[in-house]
N, C-alpha and C positions, 0 to 999 in steps of 0.2 A: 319165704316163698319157695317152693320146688323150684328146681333145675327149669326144666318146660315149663311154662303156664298153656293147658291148654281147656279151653279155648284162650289164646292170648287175648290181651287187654286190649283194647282199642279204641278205650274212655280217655280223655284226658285222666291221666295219674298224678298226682300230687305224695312226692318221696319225703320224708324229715327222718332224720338222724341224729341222734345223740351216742355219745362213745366219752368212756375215761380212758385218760392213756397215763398210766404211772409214770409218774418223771424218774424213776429207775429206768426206764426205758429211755427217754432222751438222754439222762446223763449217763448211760453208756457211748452214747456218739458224744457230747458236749462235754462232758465231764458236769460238776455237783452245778443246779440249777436255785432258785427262788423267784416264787413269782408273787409279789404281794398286790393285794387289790388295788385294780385301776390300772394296773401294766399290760401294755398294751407289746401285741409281737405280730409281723405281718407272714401272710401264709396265702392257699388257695387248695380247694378241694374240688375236684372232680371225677365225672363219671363217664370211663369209655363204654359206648354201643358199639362196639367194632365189630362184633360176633353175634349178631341176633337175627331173627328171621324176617324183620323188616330189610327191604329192598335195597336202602342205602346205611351206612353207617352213620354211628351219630356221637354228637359228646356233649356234656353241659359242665361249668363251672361255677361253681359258687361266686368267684368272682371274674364279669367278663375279661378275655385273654384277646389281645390282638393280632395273634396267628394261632395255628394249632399246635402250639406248646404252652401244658402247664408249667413250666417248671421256670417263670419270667418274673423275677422279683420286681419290674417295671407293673406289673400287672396284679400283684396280693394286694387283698383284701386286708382289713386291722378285726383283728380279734382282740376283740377286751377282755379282763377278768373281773368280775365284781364281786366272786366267794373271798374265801377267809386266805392268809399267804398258805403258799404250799412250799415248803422243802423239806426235804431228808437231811440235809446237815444235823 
């Protein structure tokens, strides 16, 4: 989508996302990973509205949070993996 939408939206919007993230990439923070099917890791994704032209700010999380921080391992959601194993070793 552009920067602006204008005229902006004002429909209910319905977002999905899909993304790969190389696990060269985590195991630069974790060191060497594997993840074989059925492994299950808990996490949470979210989206700040802090900065839009609607009136108030806003945020949504993949998995509900019970204050405004995502960052509450009390509060992740469990992501499964059900592809083939994945590691670089």
């Amino acid at each position: 989508m552009p920067e602006v939408v204008q005229p902006e939206l004002t429909d209910e919007t319905t977002w999905r996302i899909e993304f790969f993230v190389p696990s060269a990439l985590l195991e630069a923070y974790v060191g060497p990973i594997a993840i074989d099917k059925g492994s299950e890791w808990r996490a949470n994704f979210y989206k700040c509205g802090d900065d839009t032209s609607h009136p108030h700010p806003h945020w949504g999380a993949w998995s509900p949070v019970d204050e405004l921080n995502f960052h509450l391992p009390r509060c992740f959601g469990s992501l499964g993996f059900a592809g083939q194993r994945i590691s670089s070793r």
